[in-house]
SERO-896479 format. One record per residue (C-alpha): x, y, z; residue in three letters; residue number from 0. Coordinates in steps of 0.5 Angstrom, whole numbers, plus 500, padded with zeros to 3 digits. Example, Ala and Ser with C-alpha at 12.3 -4.5 7.8 and 13.67 -1.06 7.14 Angstrom:
+-----+-----+-----+-----+-----+
!   x !   y !   z !   r !   k !
+-----+-----+-----+-----+-----+
! 525 ! 491 ! 516 ! ALA !   0 !
! 527 ! 498 ! 514 ! SER !   1 !
+-----+-----+-----+-----+-----+
***
This chain:
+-----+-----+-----+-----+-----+
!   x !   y !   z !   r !   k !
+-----+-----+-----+-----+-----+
! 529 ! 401 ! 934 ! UNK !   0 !
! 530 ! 403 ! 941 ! UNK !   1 !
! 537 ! 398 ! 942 ! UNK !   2 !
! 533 ! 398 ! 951 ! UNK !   3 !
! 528 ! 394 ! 947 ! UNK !   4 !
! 532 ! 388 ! 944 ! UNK !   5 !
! 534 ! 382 ! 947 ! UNK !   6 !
! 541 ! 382 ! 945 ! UNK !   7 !
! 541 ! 388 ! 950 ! UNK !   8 !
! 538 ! 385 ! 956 ! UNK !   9 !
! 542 ! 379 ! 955 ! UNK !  10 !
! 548 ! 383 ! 955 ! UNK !  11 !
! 546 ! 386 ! 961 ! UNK !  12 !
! 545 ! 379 ! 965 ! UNK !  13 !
! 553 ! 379 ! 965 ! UNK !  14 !
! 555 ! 381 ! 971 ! UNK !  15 !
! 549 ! 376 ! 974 ! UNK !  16 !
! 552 ! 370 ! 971 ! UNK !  17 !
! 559 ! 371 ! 973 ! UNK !  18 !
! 556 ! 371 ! 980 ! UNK !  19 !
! 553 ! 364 ! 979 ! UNK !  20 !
! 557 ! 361 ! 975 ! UNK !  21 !
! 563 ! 358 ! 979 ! UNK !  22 !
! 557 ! 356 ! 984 ! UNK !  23 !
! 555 ! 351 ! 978 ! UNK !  24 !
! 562 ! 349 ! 976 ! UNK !  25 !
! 566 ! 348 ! 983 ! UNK !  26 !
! 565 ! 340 ! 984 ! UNK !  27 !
! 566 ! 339 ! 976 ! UNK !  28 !
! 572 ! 344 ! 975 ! UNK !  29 !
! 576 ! 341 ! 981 ! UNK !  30 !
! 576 ! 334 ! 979 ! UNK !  31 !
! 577 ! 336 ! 971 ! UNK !  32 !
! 583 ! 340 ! 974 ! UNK !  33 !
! 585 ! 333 ! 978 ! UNK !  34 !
! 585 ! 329 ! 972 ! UNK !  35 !
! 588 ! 333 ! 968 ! UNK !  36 !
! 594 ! 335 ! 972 ! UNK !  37 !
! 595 ! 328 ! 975 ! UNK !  38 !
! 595 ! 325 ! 967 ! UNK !  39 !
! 601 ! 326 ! 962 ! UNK !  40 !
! 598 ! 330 ! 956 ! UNK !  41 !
! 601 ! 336 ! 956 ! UNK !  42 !
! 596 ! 338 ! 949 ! UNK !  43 !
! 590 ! 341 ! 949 ! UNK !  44 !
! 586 ! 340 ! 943 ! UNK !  45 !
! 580 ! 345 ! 942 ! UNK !  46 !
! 574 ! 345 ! 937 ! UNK !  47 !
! 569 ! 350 ! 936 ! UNK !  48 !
! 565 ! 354 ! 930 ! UNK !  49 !
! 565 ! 362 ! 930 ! UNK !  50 !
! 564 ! 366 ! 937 ! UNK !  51 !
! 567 ! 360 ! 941 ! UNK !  52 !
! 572 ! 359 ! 936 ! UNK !  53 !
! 574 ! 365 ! 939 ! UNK !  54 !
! 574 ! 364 ! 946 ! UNK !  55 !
! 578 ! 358 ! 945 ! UNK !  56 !
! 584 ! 362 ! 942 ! UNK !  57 !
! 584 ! 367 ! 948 ! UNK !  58 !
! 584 ! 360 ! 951 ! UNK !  59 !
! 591 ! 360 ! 947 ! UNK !  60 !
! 594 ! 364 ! 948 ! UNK !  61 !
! 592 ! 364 ! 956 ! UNK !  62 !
! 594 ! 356 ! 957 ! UNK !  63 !
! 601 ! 357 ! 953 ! UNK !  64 !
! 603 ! 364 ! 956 ! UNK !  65 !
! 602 ! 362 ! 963 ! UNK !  66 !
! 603 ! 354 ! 963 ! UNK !  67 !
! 607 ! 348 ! 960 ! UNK !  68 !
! 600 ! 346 ! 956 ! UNK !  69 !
! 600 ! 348 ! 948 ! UNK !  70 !
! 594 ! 348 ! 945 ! UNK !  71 !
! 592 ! 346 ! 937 ! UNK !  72 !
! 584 ! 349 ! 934 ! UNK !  73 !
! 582 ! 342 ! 931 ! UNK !  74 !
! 579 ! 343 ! 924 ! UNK !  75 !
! 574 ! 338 ! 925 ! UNK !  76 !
! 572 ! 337 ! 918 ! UNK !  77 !
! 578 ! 333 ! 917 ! UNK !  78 !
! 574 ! 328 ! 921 ! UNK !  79 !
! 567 ! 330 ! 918 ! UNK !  80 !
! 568 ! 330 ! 911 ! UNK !  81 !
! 575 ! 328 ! 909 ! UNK !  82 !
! 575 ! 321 ! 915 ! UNK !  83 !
! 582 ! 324 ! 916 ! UNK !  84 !
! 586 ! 319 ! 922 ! UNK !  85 !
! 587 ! 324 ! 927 ! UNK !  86 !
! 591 ! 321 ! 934 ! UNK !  87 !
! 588 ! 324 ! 940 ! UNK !  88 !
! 591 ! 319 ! 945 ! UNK !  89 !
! 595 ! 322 ! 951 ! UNK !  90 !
! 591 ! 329 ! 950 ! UNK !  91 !
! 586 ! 334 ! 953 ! UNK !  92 !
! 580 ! 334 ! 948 ! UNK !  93 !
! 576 ! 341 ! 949 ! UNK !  94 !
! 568 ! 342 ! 944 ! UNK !  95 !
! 566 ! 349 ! 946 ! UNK !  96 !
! 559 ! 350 ! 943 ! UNK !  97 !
! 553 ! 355 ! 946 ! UNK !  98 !
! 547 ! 350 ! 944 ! UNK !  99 !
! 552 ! 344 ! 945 ! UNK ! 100 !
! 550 ! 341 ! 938 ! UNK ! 101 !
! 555 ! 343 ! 933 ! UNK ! 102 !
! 555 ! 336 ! 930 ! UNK ! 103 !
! 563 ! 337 ! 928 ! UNK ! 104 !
! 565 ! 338 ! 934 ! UNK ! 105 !
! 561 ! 333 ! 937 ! UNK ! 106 !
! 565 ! 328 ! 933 ! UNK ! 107 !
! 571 ! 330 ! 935 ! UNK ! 108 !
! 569 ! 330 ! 943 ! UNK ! 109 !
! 567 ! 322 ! 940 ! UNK ! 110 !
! 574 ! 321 ! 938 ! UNK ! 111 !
! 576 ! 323 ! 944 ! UNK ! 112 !
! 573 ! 319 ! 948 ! UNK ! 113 !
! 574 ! 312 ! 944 ! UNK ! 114 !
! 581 ! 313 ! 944 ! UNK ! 115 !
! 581 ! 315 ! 952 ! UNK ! 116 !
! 582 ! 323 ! 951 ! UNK ! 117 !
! 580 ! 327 ! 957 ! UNK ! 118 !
! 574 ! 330 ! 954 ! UNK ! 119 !
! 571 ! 337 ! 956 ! UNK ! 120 !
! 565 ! 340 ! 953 ! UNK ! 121 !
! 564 ! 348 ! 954 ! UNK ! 122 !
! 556 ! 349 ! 954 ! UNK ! 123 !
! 550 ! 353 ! 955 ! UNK ! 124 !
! 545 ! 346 ! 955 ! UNK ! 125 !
! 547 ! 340 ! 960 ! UNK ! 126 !
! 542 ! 336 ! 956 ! UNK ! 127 !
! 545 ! 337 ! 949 ! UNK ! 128 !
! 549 ! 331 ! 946 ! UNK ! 129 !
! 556 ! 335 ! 947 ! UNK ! 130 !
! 555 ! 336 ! 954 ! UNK ! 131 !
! 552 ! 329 ! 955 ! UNK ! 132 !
! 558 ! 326 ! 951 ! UNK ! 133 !
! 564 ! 329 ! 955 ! UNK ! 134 !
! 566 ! 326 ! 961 ! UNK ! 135 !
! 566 ! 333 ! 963 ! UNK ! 136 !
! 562 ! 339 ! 963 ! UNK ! 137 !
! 563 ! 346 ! 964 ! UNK ! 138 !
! 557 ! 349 ! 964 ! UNK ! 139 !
! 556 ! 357 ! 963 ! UNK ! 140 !
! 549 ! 358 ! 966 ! UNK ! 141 !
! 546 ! 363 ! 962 ! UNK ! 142 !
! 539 ! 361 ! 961 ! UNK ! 143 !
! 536 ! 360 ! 955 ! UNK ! 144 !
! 540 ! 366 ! 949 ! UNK ! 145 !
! 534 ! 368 ! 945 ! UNK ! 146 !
! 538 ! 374 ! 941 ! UNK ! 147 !
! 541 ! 371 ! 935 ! UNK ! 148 !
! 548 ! 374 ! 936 ! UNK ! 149 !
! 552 ! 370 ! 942 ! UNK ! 150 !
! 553 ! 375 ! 948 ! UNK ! 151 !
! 553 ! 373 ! 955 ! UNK ! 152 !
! 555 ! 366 ! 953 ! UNK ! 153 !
! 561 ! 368 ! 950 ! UNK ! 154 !
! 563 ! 372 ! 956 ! UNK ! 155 !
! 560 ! 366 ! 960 ! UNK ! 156 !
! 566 ! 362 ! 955 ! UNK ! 157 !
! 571 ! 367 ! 957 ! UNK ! 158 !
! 571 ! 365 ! 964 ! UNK ! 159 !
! 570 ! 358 ! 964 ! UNK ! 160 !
! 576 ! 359 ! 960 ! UNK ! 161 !
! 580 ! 363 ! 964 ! UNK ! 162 !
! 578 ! 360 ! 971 ! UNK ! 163 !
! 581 ! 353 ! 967 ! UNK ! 164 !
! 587 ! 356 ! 965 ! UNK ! 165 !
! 588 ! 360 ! 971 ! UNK ! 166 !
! 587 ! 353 ! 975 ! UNK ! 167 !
! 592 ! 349 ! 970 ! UNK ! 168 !
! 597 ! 355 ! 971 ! UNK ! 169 !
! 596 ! 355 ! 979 ! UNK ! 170 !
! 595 ! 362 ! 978 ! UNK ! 171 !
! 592 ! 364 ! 986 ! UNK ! 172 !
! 592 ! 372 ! 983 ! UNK ! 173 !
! 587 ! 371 ! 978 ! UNK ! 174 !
! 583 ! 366 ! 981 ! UNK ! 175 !
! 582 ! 371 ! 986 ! UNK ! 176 !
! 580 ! 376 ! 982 ! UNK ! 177 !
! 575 ! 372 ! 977 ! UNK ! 178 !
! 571 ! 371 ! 985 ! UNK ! 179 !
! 570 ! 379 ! 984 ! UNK ! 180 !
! 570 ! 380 ! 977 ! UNK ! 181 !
! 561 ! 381 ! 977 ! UNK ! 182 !
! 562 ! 386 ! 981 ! UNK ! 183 !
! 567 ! 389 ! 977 ! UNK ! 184 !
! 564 ! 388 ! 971 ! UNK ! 185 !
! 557 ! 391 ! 974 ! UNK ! 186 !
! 560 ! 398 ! 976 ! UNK ! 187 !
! 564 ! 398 ! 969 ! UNK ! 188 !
! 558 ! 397 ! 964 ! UNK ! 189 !
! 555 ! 405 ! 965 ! UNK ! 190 !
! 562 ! 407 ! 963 ! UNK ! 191 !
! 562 ! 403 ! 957 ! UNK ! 192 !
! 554 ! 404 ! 955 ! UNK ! 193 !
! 556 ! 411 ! 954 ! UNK ! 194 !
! 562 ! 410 ! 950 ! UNK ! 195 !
! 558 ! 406 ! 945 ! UNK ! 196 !
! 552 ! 411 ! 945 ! UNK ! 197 !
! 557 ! 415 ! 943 ! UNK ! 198 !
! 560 ! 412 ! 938 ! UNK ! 199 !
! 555 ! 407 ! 934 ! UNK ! 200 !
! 552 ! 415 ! 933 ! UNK ! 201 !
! 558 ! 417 ! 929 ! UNK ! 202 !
! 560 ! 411 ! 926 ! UNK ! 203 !
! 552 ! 409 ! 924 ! UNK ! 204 !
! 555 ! 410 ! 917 ! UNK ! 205 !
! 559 ! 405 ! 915 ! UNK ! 206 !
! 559 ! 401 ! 911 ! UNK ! 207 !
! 566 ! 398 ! 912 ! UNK ! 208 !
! 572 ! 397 ! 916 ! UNK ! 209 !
! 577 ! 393 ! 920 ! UNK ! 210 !
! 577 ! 391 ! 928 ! UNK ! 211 !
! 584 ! 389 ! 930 ! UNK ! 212 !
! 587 ! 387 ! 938 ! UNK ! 213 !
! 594 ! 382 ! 938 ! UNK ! 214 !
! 596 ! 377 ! 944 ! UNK ! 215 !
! 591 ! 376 ! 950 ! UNK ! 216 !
! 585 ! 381 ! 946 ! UNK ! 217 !
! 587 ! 378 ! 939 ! UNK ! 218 !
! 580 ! 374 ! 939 ! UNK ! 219 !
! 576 ! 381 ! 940 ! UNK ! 220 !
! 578 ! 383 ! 934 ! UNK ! 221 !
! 575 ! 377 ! 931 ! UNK ! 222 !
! 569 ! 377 ! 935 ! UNK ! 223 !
! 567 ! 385 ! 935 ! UNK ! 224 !
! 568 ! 384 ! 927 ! UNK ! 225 !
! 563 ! 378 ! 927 ! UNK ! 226 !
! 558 ! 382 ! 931 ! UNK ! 227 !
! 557 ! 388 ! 927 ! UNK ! 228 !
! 558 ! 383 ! 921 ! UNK ! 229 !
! 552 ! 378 ! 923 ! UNK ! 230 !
! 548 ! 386 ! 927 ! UNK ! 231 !
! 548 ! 391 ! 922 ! UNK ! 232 !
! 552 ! 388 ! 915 ! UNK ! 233 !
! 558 ! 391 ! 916 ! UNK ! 234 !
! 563 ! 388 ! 912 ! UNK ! 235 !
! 569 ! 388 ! 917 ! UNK ! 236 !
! 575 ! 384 ! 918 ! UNK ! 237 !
! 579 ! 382 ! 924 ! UNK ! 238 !
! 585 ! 381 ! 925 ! UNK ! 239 !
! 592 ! 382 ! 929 ! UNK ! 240 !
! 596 ! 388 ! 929 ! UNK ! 241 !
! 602 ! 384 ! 927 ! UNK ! 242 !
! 599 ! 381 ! 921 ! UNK ! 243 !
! 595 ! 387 ! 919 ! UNK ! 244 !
! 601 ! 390 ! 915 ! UNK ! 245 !
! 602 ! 384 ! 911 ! UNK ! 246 !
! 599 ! 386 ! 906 ! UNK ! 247 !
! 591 ! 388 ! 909 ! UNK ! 248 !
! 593 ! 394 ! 910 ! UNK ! 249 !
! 593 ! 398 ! 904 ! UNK ! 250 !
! 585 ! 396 ! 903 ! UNK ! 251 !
! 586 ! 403 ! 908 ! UNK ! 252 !
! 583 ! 409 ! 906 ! UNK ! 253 !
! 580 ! 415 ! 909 ! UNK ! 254 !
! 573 ! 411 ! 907 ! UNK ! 255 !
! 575 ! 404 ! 912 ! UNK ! 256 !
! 575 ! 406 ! 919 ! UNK ! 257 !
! 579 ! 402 ! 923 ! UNK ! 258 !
! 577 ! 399 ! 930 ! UNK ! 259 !
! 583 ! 399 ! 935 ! UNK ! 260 !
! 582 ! 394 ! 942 ! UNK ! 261 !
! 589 ! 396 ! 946 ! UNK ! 262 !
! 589 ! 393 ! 953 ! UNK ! 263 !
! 594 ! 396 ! 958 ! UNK ! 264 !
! 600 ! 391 ! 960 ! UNK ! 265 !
! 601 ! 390 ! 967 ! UNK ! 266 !
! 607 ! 386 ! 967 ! UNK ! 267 !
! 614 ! 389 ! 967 ! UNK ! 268 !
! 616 ! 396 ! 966 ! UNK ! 269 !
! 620 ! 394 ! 960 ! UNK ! 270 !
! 614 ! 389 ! 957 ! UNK ! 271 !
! 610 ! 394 ! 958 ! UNK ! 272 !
! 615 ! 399 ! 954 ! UNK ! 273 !
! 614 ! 394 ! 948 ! UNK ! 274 !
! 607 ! 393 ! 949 ! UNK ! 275 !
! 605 ! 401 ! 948 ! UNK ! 276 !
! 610 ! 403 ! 943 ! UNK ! 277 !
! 607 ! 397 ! 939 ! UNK ! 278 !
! 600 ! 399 ! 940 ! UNK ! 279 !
! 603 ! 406 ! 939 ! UNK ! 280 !
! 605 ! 405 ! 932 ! UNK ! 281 !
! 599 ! 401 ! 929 ! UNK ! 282 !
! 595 ! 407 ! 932 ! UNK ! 283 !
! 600 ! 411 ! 928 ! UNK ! 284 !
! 600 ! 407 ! 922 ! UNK ! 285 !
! 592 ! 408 ! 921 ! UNK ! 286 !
! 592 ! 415 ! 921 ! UNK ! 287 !
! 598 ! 417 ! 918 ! UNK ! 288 !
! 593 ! 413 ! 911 ! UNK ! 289 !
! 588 ! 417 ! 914 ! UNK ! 290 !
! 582 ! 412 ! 916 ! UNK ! 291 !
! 578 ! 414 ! 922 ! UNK ! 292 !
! 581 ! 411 ! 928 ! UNK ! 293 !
! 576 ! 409 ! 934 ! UNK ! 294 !
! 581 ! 406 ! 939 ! UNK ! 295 !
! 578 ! 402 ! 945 ! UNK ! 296 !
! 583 ! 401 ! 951 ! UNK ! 297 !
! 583 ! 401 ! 959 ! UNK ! 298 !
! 590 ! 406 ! 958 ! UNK ! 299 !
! 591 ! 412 ! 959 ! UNK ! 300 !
! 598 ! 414 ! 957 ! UNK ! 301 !
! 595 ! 412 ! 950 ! UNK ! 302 !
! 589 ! 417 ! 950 ! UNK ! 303 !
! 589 ! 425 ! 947 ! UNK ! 304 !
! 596 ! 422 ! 944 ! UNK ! 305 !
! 593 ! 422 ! 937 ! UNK ! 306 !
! 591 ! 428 ! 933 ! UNK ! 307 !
! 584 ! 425 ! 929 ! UNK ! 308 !
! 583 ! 420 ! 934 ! UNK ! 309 !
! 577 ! 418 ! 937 ! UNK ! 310 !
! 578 ! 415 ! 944 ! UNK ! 311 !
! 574 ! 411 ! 948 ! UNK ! 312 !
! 578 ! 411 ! 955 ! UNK ! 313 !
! 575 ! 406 ! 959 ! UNK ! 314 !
! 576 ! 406 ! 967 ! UNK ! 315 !
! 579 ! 399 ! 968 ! UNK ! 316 !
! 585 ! 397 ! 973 ! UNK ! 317 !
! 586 ! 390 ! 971 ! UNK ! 318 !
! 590 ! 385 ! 967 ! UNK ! 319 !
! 590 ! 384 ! 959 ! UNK ! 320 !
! 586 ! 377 ! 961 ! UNK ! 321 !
! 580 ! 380 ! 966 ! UNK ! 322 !
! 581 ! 386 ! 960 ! UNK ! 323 !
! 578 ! 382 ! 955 ! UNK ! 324 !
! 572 ! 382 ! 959 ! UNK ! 325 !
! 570 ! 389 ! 959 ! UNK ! 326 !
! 572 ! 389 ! 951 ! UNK ! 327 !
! 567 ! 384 ! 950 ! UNK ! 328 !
! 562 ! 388 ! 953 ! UNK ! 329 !
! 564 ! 395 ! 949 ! UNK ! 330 !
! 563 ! 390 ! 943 ! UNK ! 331 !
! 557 ! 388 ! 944 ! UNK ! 332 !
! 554 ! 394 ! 946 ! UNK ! 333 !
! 557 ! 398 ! 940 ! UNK ! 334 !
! 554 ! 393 ! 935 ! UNK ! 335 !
! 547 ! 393 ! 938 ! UNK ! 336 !
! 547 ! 401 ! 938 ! UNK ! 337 !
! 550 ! 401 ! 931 ! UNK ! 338 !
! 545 ! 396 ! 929 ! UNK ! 339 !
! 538 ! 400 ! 931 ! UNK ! 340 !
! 541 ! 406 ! 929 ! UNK ! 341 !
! 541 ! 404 ! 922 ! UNK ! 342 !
! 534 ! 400 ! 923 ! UNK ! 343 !
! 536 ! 394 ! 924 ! UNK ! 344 !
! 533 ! 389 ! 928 ! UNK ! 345 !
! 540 ! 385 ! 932 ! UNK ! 346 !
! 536 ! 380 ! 935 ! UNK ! 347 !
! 534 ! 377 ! 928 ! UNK ! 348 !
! 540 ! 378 ! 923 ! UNK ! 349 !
! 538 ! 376 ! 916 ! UNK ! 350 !
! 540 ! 369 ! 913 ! UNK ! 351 !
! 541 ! 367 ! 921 ! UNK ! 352 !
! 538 ! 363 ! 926 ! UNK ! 353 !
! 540 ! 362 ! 934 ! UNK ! 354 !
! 543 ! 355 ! 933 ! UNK ! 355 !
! 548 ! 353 ! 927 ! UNK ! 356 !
! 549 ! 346 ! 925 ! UNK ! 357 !
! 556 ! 345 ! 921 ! UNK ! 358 !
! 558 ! 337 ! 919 ! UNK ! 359 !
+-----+-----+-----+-----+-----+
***
């Protein structure tokens, strides 16, 4: 199957096209959530979500709590929906992040918000879905319909709605700024990242298993690009934080369980980003040295051509580990859909999977 013919890569492609628009969608919404929120007295976030919004919600984490005074805690909505737990949501900010807008769960945790006067807020691709109806606010990501059944454009479309409210909250004017350009950059990185992927969905077309890590602001593309060849090409993979890879996952390693490394660069101080290398040096090390195939993806090219046996894919992107995150989740996507058609699957029509999933 030609992966230029699938839905799933035209809807990547649409990314820079939705980033061009979305803030015109969401301006009035987002300035009087940012008013409510910053004139209340809730300082915690709780955030509910299943698969792919899950994971935008924990670079949302890790965004909120390294730039704010906000924390955020990632609700478990089945203490609601199946256990009837008794949760307090008074005095917080209550966030349901889903693309169709019709996650049942969650839609009861946004319903508790509300009884118990939380400031509530759905994130989602249909304005008319009972999540978006029953927030008192509603950030739309204005990706038109996904009929591919692998979430792509309304993740990164998640992204930045996450990112443009965590940047509001932490009156961060630097990223506000460059959220403005963020299309224009993206459209000029996506030929770089389509030949990197072609590339290397060729060469690792056979196999069969794997892992994919990342750590701090990155850590959720290693969870969602392993739910992408999971749910694309039926890859057993696992995603994990560095830092938690030695605990124990590490010694599933061998010359047969290639490893998938997403290494932003760091552009904080020159101390910090001292750290930041020689960690990401160190798990890079660690995988080879246990002889697995390493594709490395980073934006840094101090960390490329170190490694003997390394597969690099350098992509040419100056910009913060938060605006990073965007072109891995392009590289992602993309590297899914090509190794999902080079093995003879169809990416728009996993097996066992439909577009929209409702869990209870």
């Amino acid at each position: 199957m030609d992966y230029k013919s699938t839905l799933m890569w035209k809807e990547i492609n649409e990314t820079p096209r939705i980033f061009s628009e979305i803030q015109g969608l969401n301006k009035e919404v987002m300035s009087s959530l940012v008013k409510a929120i910053k004139d209340s007295k809730a300082t915690n976030v709780v955030a509910a979500a299943r698969g792919t919004s899950n994971h935008a919600l924990v670079y949302f984490k890790y965004l909120l709590e390294i730039n704010s005074n906000y924390t955020l805690s990632l609700s478990a909505p089945s203490v609601l929906t199946l256990y009837k737990g008794k949760v307090n949501y008074r005095n917080s900010i209550i966030i349901g992040c889903s693309q169709s807008g019709k996650a049942e769960d969650v839609l009861e945790v946004i319903k508790l918000g509300n009884e118990q006067g939380a400031i509530t807020v759905a994130i989602t691709n249909d304005q008319n879905s009972p999540i978006a109806k029953s927030a008192k606010y509603h950030l739309y990501c204005g990706a038109d319909e996904e009929k591919s059944v692998a979430a792509t454009k309304t993740f990164s479309a998640e992204l930045y709605l996450l990112l443009w409210l965590a940047s509001e909250l932490a009156n961060m004017k630097d990223n506000l700024s460059h959220l403005r350009i963020l299309d224009k950059e993206v459209a000029n990185v996506i030929p770089q990242i389509d030949e990197l992927t072609s590339k290397y969905a060729e060469k690792f077309k056979d196999m069969k298993e794997g892992f994919v890590l990342s750590r701090g602001i990155t850590y959720s593309i290693a969870l969602e690009a392993t739910l992408k060849l999971q749910e694309t090409c039926y890859i057993q993979m696992k995603g994990y934080a560095g830092s938690e890879f030695y605990h124990g996952p590490m010694a599933m390693v061998n010359e047969e369980t290639p490893v998938i490394i997403y290494c932003a660069q760091n552009m904080g101080e020159h101390d910090m980003q001292s750290t930041v290398r020689a960690d990401q040096i160190k798990v890079v090390e660690k995988m080879l040295s246990l002889g697995a195939p390493v594709l490395l993806v980073t934006n840094d090219c101090l960390l490329t051509g170190k490694f003997r046996k390394c597969n690099d894919a350098l992509i040419n992107f100056s910009g913060a580990e938060e605006f990073t995150m965007f072109i891995f989740a392009l590289f992602a996507q993309m590297f899914a859909c090509k190794l999902s058609c080079a093995i003879g699957n169809n990416p728009d029509a996993p097996r066992a999977l439909s577009k929209v999933t409702i869990t209870k």
